[in-house]
N, C-alpha and C positions, 0 to 999 in steps of 0.2 A: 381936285386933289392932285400933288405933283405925281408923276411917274415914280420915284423916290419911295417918297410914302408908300405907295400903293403897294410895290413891291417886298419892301416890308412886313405889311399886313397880312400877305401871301404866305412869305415865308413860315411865320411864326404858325398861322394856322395848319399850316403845313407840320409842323413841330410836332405841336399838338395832338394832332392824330396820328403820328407815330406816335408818339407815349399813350395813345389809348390803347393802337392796336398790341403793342408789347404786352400790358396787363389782361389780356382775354383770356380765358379759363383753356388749355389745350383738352382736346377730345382724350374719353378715357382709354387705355390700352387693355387688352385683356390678356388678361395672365392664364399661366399656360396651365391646360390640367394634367393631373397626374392620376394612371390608374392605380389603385390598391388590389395588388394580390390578398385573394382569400385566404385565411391562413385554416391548417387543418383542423376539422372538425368531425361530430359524425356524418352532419348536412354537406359537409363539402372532405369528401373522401382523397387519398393519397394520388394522385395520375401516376398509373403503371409506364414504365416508356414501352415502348412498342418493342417486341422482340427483336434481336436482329437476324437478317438472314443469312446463312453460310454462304463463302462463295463457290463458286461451279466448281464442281471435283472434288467435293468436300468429302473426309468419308467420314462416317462416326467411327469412335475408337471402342473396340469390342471389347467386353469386361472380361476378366481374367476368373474364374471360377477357380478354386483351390478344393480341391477333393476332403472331406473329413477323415481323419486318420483310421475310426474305425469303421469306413465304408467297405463294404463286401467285393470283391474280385471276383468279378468275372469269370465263370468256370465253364467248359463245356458238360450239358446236360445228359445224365446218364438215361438212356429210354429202353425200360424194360418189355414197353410193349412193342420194338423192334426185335427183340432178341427173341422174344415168345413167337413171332411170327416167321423168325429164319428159320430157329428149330423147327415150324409146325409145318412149313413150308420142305423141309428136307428131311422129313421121317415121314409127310405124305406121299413123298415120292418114292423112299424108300418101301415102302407097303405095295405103291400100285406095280412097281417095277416086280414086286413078287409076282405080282397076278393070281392070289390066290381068290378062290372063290366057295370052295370046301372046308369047311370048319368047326369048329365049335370053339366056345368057351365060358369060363365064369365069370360071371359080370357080380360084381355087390355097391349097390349106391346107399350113403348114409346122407340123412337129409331132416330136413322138417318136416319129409314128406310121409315121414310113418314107419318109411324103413332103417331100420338099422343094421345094415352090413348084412343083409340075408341074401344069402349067396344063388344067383339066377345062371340057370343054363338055357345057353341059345346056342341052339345048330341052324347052320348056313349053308343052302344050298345053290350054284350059282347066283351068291351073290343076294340070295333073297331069304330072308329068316324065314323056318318053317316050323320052329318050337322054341316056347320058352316058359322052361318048369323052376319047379323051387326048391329047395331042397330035398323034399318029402316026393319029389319026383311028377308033382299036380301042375297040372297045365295052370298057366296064368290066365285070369278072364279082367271082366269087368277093368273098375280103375287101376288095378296091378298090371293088367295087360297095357293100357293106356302111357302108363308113366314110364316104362321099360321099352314099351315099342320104340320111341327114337332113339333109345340107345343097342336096338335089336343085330346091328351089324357094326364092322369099326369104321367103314364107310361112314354109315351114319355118326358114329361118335365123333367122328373128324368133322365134322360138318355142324355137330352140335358146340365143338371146341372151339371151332376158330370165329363161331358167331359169339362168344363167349371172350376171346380175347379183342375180338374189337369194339366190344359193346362195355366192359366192365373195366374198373381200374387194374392195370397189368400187378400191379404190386400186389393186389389180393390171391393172385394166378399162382399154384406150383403145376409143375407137369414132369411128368419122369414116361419116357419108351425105351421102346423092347430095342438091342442092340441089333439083331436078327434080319427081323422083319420091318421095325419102324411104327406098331400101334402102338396107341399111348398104356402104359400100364400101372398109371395113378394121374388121376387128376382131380388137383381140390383148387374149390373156388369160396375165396370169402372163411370162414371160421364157424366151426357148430359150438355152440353153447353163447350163453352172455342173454343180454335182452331180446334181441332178436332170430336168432339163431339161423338166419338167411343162408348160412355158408352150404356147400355139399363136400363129398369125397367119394370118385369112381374110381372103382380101382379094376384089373383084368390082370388079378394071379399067375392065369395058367390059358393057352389058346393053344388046341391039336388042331393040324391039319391032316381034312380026311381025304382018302383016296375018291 
């Protein structure tokens, strides 16, 4: 075969497989995926975003309260169980500054306790009760003596008063004293009559001082 030919033969074959390799199937490409958001449900609930945080120095703004129109003012508080204690306080002292220890007087308590206003004499001798009759001029014994004996001197009544005003509401309390001397000469606590009848009323009329 010449060189010529042969050449030829080459070429063409040559040809040929390029035009095969052109028709060969290209490899496949992969397509892209895409994600799908969930859309809301009850199985797939709303995402809150995150709070956010103040920055440094923040201050919260304080709410402004507006008063209601018919709210109560502010008053200062009247206190009668101070005033019951000045007085009790400066007519005890007007008594002891007397120094008397010589006495007598009528005493009448009205009460639940049975008596009503039955007029008791007690004489006072330094300071220490040594009688106490009734009208009818009979010594006191038994429960009559009992119930009268703390209020036997006005020592004791002062003593029995001022446990009285700081034990009991002041508002139930009246008290009236002697201009004088300073013992009490009416003291009612609480009310008689009504359901309970709890209240009392001591009163000291009339008090001589003995030689």
């Amino acid at each position: 075969m010449k060189p010529v030919v042969a050449i030829a033969i080459l070429c063409a074959l040559f040809l040929a497989l390029s035009a095969c390799g052109d028709d060969a199937e290209e490899p496949p490409t992969a397509s892209p995926v895409t994600t799908k958001l969930p859309t809301e449900s009850p199985f797939n609930p709303p995402m809150t975003p995150a709070p956010t945080r103040n920055p440094p120095g923040y201050i919260e703004p304080t709410p402004t309260i507006t008063p209601a129109r018919d709210s109560p003012i502010p008053t200062t508080t009247y206190q009668p169980q101070l005033e019951l204690l000045t007085d009790f306080v400066a007519n005890r002292a007007r008594w002891d500054a007397a120094g008397i220890l010589n006495y007598q007087y009528e005493f009448t308590l009205a009460c639940f306790c049975g008596f009503r206003n039955q007029p008791i004499t007690i004489v006072v001798r330094d300071g220490q009760p040594v009688s106490l009759t009734n009208s009818l001029g009979e010594y006191l014994s038994g429960r009559e003596y009992d119930i009268f004996l703390k209020y036997s001197t006005v020592d004791r009544l002062f003593v029995e008063f001022e446990t009285t005003i700081l034990e009991r509401d002041p508002l139930g309390v009246e008290v009236s004293y002697d201009g004088q001397y300073g013992f009490p000469t009416m003291i009612k606590i609480g009310s008689l009559g009504g359901a309970s009848d709890s209240g009392s009323v001591m009163t000291i009329p009339s008090l001589e001082v003995l030689p």
